[in-house]
N, CA, C and O atoms as CSV, one atom per row, in Angstrom:
chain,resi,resn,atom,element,x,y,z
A,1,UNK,N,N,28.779,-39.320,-13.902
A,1,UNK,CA,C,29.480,-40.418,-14.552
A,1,UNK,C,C,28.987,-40.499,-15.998
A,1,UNK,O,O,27.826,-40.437,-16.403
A,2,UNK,N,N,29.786,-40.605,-16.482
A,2,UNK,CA,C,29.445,-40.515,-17.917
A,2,UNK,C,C,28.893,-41.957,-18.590
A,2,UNK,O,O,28.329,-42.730,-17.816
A,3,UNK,N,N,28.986,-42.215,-19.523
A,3,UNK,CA,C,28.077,-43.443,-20.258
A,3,UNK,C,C,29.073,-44.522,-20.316
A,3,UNK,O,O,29.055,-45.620,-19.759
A,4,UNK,N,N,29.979,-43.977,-21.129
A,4,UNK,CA,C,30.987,-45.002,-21.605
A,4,UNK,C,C,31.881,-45.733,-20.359
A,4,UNK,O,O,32.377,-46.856,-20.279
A,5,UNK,N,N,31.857,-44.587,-19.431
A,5,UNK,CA,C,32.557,-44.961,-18.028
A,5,UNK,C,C,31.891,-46.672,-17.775
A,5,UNK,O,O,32.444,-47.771,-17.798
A,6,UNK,N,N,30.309,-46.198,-17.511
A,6,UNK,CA,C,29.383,-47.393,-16.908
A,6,UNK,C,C,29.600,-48.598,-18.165
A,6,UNK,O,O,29.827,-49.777,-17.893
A,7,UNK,N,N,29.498,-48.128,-19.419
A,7,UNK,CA,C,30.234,-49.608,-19.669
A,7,UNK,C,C,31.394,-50.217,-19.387
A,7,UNK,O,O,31.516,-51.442,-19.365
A,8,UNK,N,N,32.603,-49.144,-19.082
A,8,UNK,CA,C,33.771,-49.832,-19.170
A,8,UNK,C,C,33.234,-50.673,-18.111
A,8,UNK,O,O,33.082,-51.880,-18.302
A,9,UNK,N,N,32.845,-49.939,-16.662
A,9,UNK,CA,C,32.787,-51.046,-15.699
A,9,UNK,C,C,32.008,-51.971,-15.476
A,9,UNK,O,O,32.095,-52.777,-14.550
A,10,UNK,N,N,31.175,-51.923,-16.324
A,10,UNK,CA,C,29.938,-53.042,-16.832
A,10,UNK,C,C,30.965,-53.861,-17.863
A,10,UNK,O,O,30.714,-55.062,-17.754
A,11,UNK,N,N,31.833,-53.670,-18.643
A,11,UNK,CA,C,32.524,-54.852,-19.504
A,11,UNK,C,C,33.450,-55.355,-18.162
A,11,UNK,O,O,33.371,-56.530,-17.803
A,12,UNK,N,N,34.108,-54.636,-17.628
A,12,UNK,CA,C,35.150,-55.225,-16.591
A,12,UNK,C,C,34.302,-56.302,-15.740
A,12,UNK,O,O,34.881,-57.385,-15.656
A,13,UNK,N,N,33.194,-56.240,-15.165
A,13,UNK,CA,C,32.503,-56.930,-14.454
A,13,UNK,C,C,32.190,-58.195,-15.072
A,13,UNK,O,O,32.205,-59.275,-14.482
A,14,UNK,N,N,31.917,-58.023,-16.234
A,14,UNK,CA,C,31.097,-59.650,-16.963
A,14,UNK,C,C,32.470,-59.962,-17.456
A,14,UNK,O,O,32.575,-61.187,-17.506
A,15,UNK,N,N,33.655,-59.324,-17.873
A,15,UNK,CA,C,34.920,-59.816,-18.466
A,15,UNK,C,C,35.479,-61.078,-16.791
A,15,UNK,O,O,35.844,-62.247,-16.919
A,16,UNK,N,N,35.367,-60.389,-15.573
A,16,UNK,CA,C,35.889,-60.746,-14.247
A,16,UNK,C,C,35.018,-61.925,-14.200
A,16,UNK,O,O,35.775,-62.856,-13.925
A,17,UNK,N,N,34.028,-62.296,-14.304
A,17,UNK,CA,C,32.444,-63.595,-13.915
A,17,UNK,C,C,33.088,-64.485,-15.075
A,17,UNK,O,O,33.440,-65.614,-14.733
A,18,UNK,N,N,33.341,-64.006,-16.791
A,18,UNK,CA,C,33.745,-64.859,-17.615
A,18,UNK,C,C,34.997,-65.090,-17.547
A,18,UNK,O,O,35.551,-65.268,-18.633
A,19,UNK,N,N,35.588,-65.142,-16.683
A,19,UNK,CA,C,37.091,-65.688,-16.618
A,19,UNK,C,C,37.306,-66.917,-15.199
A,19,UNK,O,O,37.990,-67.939,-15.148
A,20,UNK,N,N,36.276,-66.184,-14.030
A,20,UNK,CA,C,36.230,-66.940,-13.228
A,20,UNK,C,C,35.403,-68.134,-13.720
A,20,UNK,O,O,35.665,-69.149,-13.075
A,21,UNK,N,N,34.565,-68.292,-14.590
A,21,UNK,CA,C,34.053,-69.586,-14.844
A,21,UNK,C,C,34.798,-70.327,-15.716
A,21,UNK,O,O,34.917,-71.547,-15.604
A,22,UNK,N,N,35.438,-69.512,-16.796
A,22,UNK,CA,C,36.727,-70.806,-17.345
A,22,UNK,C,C,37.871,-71.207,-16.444
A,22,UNK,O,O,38.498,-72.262,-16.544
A,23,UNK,N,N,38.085,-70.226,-15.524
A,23,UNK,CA,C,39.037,-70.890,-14.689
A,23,UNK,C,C,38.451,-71.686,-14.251
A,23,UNK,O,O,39.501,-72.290,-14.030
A,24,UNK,N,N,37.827,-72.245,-13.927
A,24,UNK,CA,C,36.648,-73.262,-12.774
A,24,UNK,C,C,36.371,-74.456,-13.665
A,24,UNK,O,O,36.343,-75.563,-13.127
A,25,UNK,N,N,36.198,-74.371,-14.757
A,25,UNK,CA,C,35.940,-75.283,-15.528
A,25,UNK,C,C,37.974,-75.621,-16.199
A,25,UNK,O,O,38.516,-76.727,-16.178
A,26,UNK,N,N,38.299,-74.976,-16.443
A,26,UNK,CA,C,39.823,-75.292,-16.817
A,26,UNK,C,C,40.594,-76.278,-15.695
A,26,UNK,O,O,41.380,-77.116,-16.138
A,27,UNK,N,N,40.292,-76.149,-13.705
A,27,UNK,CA,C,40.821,-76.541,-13.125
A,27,UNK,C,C,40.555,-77.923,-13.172
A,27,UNK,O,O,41.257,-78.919,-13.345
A,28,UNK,N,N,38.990,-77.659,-12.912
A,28,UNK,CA,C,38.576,-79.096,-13.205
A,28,UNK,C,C,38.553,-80.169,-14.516
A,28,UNK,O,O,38.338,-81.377,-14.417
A,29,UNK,N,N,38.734,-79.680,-15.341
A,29,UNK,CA,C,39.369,-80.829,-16.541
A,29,UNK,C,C,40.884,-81.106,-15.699
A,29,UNK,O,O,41.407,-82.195,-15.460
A,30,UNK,N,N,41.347,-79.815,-15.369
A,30,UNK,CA,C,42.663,-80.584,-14.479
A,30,UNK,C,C,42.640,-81.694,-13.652
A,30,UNK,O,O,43.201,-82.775,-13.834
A,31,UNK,N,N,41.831,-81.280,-12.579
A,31,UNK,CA,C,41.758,-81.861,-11.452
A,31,UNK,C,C,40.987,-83.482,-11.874
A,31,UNK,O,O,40.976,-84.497,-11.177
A,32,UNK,N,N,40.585,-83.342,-12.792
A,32,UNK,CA,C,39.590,-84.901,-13.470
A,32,UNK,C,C,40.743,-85.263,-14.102
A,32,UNK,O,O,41.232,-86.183,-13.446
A,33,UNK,N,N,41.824,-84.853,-15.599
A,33,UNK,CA,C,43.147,-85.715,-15.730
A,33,UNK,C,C,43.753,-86.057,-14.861
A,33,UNK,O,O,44.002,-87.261,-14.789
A,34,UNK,N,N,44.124,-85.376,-14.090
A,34,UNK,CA,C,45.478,-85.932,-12.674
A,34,UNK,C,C,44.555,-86.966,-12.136
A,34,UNK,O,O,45.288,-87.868,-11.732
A,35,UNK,N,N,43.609,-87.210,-11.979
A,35,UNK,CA,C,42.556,-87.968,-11.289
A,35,UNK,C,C,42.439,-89.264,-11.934
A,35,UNK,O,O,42.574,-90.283,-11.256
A,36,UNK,N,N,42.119,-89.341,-13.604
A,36,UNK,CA,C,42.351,-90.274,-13.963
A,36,UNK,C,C,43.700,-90.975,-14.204
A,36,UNK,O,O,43.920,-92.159,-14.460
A,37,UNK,N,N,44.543,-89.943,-14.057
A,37,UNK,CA,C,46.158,-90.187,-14.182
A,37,UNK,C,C,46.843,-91.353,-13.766
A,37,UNK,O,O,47.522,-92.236,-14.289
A,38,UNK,N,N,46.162,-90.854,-11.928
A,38,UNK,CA,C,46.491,-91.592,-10.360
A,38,UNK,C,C,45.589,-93.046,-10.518
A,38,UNK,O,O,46.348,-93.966,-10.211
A,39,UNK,N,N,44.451,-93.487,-10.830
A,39,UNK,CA,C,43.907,-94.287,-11.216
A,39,UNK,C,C,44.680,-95.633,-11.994
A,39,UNK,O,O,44.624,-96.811,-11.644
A,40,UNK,N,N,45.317,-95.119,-13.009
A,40,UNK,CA,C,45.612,-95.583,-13.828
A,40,UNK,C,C,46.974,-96.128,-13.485
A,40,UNK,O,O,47.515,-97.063,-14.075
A,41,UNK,N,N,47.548,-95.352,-12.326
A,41,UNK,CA,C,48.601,-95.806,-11.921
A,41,UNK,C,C,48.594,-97.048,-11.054
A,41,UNK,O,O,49.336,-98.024,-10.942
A,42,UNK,N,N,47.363,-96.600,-10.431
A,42,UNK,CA,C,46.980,-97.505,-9.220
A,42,UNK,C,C,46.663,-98.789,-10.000
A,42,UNK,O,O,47.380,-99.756,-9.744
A,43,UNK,N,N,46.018,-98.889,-10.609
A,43,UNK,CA,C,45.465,-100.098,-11.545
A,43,UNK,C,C,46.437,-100.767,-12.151
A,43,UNK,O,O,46.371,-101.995,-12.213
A,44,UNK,N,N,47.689,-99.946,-12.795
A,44,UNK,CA,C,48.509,-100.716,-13.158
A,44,UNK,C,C,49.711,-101.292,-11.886
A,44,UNK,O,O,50.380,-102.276,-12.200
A,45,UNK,N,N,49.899,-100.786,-10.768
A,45,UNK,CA,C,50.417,-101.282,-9.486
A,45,UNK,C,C,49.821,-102.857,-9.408
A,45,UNK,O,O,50.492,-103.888,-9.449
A,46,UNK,N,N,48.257,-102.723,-9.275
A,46,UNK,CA,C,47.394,-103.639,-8.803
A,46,UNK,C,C,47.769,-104.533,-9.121
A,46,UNK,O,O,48.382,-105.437,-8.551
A,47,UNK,N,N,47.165,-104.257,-10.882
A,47,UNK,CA,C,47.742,-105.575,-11.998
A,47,UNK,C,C,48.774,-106.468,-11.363
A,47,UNK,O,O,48.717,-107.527,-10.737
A,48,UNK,N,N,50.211,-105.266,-11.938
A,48,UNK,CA,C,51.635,-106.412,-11.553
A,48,UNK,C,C,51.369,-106.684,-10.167
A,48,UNK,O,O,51.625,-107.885,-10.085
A,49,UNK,N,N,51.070,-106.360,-9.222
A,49,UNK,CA,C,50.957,-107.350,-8.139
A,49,UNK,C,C,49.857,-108.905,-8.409
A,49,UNK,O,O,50.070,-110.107,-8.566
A,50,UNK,N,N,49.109,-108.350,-8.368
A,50,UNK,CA,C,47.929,-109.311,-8.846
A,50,UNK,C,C,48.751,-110.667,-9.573
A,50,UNK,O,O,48.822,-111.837,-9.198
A,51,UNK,N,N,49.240,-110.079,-10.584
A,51,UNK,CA,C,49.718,-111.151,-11.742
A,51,UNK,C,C,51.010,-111.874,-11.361
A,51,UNK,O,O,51.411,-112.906,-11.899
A,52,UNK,N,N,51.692,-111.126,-10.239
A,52,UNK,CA,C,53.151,-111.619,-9.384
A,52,UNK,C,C,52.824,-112.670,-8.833
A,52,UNK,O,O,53.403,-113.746,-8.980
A,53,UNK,N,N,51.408,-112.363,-7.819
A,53,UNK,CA,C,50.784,-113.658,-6.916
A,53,UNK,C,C,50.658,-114.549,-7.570
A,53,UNK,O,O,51.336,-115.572,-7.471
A,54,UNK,N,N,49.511,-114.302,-8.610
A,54,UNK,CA,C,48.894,-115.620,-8.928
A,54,UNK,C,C,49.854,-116.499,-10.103
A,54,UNK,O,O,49.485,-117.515,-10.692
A,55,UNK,N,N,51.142,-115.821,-10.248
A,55,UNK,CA,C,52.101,-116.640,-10.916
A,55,UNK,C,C,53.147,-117.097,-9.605
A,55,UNK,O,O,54.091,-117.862,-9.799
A,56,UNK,N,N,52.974,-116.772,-8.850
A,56,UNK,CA,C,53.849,-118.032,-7.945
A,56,UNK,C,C,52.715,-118.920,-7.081
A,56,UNK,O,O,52.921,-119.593,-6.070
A,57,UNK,N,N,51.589,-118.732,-7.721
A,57,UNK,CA,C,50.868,-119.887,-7.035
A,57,UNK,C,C,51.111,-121.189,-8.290
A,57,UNK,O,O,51.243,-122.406,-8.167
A,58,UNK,N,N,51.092,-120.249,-9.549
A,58,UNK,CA,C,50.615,-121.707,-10.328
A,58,UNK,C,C,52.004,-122.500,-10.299
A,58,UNK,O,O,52.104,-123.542,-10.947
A,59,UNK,N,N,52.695,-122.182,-9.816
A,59,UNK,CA,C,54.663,-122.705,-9.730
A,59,UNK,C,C,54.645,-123.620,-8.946
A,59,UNK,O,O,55.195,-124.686,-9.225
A,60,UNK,N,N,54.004,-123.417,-7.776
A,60,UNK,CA,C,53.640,-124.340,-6.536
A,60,UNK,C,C,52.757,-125.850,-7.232
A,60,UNK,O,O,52.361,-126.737,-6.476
């Protein structure tokens, strides 16, 4: 095997490890927006309910 061979497959190897860790880190900034996304949805659900109730109490 020649020299240059063992680098190619020595670059292919650390090129394959540095891609799987930005993917991993790329998903998860995903998976943390959609996350705060759903949150935010939920919170604003809450709210208008929240604020529905306690405005037909003060009516009463």
């Amino acid at each position: 095997m020649r020299k240059s061979t063992l680098w190619t497959i020595l670059g292919v190897v650390v090129a394959v490890i540095i891609a799987w860790v930005l993917v991993n880190i790329l998903f998860s900034i995903i998976a943390f927006a959609f996350r705060l996304l759903a949150v935010a949805v939920v919170a604003l659900v809450v709210f208008l309910v929240l604020r529905a109730v306690f405005a037909r109490r003060e009516v009463d």
